[in-house]
N, C-alpha and C positions, 0 to 999 in steps of 0.2 A: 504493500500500500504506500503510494507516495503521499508524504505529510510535510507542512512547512511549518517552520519553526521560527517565530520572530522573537527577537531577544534585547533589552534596551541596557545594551552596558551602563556601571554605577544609577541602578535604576534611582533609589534612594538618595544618593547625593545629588543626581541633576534636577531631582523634585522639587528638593527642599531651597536649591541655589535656585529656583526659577521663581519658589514665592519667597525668597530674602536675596535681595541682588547683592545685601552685604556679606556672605557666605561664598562668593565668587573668588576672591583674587587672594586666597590663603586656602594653604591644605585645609579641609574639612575631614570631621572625625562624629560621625555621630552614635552618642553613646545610648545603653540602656541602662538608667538609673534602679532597675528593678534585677540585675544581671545576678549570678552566683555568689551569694552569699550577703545580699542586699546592698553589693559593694558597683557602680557603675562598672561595666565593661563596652569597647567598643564591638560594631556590631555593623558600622558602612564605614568607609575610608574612601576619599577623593582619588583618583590615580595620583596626585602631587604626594600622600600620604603613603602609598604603595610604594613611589620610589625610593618613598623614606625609610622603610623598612617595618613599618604598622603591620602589627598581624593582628586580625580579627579574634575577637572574644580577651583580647588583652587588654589589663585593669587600664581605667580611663586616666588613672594617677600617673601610670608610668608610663602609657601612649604620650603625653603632655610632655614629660619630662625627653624624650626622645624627640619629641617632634615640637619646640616650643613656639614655634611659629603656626601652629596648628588652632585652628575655633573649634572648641568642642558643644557641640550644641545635644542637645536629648533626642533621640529619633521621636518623630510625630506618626505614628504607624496607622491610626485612624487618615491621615491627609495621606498618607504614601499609596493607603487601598482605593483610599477615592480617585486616586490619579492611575490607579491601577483599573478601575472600571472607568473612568471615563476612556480608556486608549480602547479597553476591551469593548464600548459601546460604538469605538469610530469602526474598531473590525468588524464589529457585528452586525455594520451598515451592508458590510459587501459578503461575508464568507456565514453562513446561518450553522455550522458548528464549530465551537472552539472549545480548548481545552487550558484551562487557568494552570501551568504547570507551577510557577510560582511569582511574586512580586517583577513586575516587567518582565516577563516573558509568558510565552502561550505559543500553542501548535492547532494543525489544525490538519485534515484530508484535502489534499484535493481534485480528489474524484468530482465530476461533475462542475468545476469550475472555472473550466476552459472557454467555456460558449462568452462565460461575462471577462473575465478577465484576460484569458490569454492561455498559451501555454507559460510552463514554469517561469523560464527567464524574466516573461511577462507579466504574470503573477508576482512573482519577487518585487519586482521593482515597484509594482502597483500597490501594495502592500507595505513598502517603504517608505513611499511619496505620503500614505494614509497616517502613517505615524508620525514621517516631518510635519504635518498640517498641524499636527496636536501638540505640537512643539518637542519634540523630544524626536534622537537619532537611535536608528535602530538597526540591527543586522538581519537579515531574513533567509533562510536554506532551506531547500527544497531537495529531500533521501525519498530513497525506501527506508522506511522506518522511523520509526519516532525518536527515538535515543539517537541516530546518528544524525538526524537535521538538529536535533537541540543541541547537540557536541557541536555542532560546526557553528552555529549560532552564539553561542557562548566562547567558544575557546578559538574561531577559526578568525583571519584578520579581512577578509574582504566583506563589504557591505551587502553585496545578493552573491548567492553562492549557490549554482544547482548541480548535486551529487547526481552522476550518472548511475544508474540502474549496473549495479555491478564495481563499481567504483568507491563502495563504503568503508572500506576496511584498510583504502588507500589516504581516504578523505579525513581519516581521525588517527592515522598510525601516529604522528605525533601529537596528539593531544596528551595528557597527563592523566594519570591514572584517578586522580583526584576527579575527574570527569562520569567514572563509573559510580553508580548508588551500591558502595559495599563499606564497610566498617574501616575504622579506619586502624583494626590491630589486622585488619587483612593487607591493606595497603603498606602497615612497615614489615612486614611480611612478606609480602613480592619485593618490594623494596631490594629485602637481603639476598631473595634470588637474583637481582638484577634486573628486574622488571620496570621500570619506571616510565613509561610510555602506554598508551593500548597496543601500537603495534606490536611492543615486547614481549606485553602479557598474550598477545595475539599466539605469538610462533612455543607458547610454552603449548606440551599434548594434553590436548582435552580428558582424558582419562588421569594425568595426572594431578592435575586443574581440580576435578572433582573429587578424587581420592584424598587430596589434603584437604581442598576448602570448603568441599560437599555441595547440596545443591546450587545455593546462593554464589558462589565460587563459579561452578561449570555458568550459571546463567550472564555473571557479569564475564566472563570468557564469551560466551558466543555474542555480547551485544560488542565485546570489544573486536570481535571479528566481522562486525559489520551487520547482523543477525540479528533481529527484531521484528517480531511478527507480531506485538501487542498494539492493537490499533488505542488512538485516543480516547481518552473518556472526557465528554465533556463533564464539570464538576467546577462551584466555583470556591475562590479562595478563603476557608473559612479559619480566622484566627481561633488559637489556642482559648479550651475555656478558659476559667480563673476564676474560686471563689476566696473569701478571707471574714473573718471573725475578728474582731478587735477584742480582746479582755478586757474589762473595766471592771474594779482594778486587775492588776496581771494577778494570775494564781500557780502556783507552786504544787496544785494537786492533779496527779496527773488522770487521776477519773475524771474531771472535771473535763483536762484536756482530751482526753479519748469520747468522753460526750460529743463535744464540738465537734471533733473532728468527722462524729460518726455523720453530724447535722450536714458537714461542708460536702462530706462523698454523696448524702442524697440531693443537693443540690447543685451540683457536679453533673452527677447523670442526668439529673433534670434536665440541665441544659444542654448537653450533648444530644439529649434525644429528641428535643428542641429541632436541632439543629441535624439530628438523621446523621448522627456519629456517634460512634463507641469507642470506649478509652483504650490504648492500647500499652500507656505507661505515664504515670501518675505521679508527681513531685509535690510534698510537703515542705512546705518551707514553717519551720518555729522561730520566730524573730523573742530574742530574750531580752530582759532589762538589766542592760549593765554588761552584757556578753555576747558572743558572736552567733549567729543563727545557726541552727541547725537543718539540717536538708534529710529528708527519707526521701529517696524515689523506690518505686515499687512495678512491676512487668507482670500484669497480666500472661498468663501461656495464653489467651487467646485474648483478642478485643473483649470489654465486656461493658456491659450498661445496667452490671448489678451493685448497687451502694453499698451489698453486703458485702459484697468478695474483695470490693477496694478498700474496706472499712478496715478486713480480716488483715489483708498484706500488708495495710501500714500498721494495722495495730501490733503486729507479732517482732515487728523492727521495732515500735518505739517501746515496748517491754526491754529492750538491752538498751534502750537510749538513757544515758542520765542528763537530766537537763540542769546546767550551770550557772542558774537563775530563773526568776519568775517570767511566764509565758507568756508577751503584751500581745502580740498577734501570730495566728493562723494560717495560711495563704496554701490555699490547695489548686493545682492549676495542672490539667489534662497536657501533659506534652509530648504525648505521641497519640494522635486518633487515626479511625479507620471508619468510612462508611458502615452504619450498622445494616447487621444481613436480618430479614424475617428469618423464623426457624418456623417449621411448619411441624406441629406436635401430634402424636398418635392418638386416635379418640378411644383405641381398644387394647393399646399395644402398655407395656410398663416400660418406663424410659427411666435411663440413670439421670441424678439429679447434677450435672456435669459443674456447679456452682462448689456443692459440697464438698464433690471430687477434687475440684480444683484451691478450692480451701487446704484439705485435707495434705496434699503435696505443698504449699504453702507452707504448710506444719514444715514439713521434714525438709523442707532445702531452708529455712528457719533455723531448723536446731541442728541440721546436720551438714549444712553447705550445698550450695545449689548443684552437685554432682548429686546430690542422695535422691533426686528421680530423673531418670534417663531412660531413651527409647533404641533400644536396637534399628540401624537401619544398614542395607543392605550399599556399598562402593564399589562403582563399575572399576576394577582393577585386577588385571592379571594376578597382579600376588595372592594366593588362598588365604593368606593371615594376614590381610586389610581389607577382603573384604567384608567384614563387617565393623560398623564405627557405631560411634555411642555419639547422643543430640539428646538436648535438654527436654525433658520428658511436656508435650502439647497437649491438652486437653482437647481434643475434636472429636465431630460427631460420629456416632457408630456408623452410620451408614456412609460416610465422606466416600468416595470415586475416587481414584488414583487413577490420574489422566497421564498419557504415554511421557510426558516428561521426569512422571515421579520417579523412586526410588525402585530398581528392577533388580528380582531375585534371579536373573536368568544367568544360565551357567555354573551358580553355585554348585558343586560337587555334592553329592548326598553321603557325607561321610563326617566322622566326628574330626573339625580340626584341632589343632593345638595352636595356641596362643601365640606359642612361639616353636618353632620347627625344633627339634631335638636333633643332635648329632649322633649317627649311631656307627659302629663297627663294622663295614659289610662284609668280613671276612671271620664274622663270629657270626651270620648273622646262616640260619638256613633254610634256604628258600625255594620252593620248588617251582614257581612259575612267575613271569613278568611279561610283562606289556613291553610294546614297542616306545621307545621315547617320544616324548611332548615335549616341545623345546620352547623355555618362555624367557623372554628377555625384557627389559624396561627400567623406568623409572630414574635413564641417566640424569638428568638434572638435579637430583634428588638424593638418594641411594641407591645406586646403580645393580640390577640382578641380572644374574646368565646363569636357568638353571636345565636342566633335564627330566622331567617329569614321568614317573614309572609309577605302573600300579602290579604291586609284588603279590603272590601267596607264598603263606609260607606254609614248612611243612604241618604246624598243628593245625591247619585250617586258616587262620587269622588273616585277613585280608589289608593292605593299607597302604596309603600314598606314599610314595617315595621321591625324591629329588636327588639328584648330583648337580652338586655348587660348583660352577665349570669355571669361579673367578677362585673360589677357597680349595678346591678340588677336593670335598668331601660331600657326604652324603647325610643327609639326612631325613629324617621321620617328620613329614607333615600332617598323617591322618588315618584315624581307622576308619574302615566302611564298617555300619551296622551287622 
């Protein structure tokens, strides 16, 4: 599907410099006085401030000190969305679906939009001219695929840019990894393999891709190959909830505090549900009197829009929290959501109560660390003793579909393996029948193997996988068959 992507470099800073013309002729820095730990952090930087050496979410004290020729002004995030839907109302004049991907920018199909506007080239430009009108400069790309016009939108340097059908993988090979939606302990991760580009992460083998990073891994691997088959959703840009409770006066009891708090989680969902969103990770901020605030965040295993289950997972953290004074304010604020799904419930059937369930694991990665519930799943990788990996135990519905991307049991060996391969003696060893060699090789980037694969009987009957290590030149025990 071809999709364009238009994108308004320093979206945030050329807002704010268009309604204060005095914010123009000095690096600008705008901070968020509500930032981690109620301490301002920056949050938009002028490109004057980028060259200065500004990184974002760094405290607003020592951004100033590094950059003293800098105006630090408070981001207005109410005027930045309004400026955000007026651009969005000018494209809405010509293209009738768009997709809000974040603050100055937005994508969009353009299937069916040739007859008005043009082909691509045409399109782009016409779509550029629409955004100059509204005062603000913009870049505009035209892919197959959604992720790679918004890469080139964002990260590419020409103003209209149309990706040739087959030319994506060429179009973004230097863009930086920081481009891809993956975590950022995954990014100093490639890093240390040498990966620091998509084209880099491009040429690493997709089996081995998955094998260490698992699915989220192999998927931002095929988008950095050009690979993209998720059409847009239209959807528009809805800000983080956020409730808060003032004490008066502050209290030092913390039933008191776990009341409130239970009062902020039902007014939380309220509003998420409001707004046809489910919480998908939740941040309590405790602002203290006389002392530094305290932060719980809490992760739902699935989106949820139950005040119970948010109430359960902060409360079983703020049981180990000791608070270092009196508790003046509350501030509970949804910072990860997810469109909420209908569930559609059984009129005759008995359904597990998946709220309890999910309390219940709660409990025990609480008391026992968040390894103490995990899901076996199945890694496409030659080696017998990786393919199976351990992921943080999800709460989903019994009946869920596992569609041809999921996790595939195919190939597994139907035998018991060991954990770890055993060395064995094969000249003590006696055997009265063997298979012809399996020969498996892989994983040079990594831990490099070259083995030979044999499936022995021996003489009591016993049946089981064998290997010859053709880099160690021995042999070892990977498995008995049942």
């Amino acid at each position: 599907m071809r999709i364009a992507a238009v994108h308004i470099p320093f979206f945030a800073i050329v807002a704010h410099r268009r309604r204060d013309r005095d914010l123009r002729n000095r690096p600008l820095l705008l901070v968020d006085a509500t930032g981690r730990g109620g301490k301002p952090v920056v949050v938009a930087r002028s490109p004057e401030a980028v060259r200065l050496g500004v990184l974002p979410g760094a405290p607003a004290a020592s951004a100033a000190a590094g950059c003293p020729d800098a105006i630090l002004c408070p981001i207005d995030l109410p005027y930045c969305r309004g400026e955000h839907e007026r651009i969005r109302a000018v494209l809405f004049d010509a293209i009738p679906e768009i997709e809000d991907e974040s603050l100055g920018s937005w994508c969009f199909p353009t299937a069916g939009l040739e007859r008005l506007l043009g082909p691509d080239a045409t399109l782009a430009a016409d779509v550029r001219r629409r955004v100059q009108a509204a005062g603000y400069a913009s870049r505009v790309a035209v892919a197959s695929g959604r992720f790679v016009a918004l890469a080139v939108a964002r990260f590419g340097s020409a103003n209209e840019r149309v990706v040739a059908p087959g030319a994506e993988a060429a179009a973004i090979a230097r863009f930086p990894l920081r481009a891809l939606p993956i975590e950022a302990d995954t990014l100093r991760s490639l890093a240390v393999l040498g990966a620091r580009t998509l084209g880099e992460f491009a040429q690493l083998p997709e089996a081995g891709v998955r094998s260490r990073f698992g699915d989220a891994g192999a998927r931002a691997h095929a988008l950095a190959r050009g690979i993209d088959a998720a059409p847009p959703i239209a959807r528009p840009e809805v800000p983080d909830a956020e409730v808060a409770h003032e004490f008066d006066p502050p209290t030092e009891a913390l039933d008191e505090a776990l009341f409130h708090l239970r009062m902020l989680c039902d007014r939380l969902t309220v509003e998420l549900e409001r707004r046809g969103l489910a919480c998908a990770e939740v941040l309590a901020e405790l602002h203290l009197e006389g002392a530094e605030a305290v932060e719980i965040a809490a992760r739902p295993t699935r989106p949820t829009l139950s005040a119970r289950m948010l109430w359960t997972l902060l409360r079983l953290q703020m049981e180990r929290v000791t608070l270092d004074g009196p508790l003046v304010v509350a501030r509970l604020a949804a910072t990860g959501t997810a469109t909420a799904r209908a569930v559609q419930r059984d009129l005759f059937h008995s359904r597990r109560d998946s709220d309890r369930l999910e309390a219940a694991i709660a409990r025990l990665i609480a008391r026992f660390g968040k390894d103490a519930a995990v899901t076996p799943v199945a890694v496409d990788t030659h080696r017998p003793e990786a393919r199976v990996a351990w992921r943080p135990y999800r709460v989903e519905e019994p009946n869920t579909r596992r569609g041809p991307g999921d996790d595939d049991m195919a190939g597994l060996r139907i035998c018991r393996l060991l954990a770890e391969p055993q060395p064995i003696a094969m000249a003590a060893q006696r055997i009265a029948a063997m298979s012809h060699p399996e020969r498996l090789d892989g994983d040079w980037w990594e831990s490099e193997f070259s083995r030979e694969y044999r499936i022995a009987r021996f003489d009591d009957g016993r049946v089981a996988l064998l290997f010859h290590d053709l880099l160690l030149d021995q042999w070892f025990l990977q498995g008995e068959f049942d």
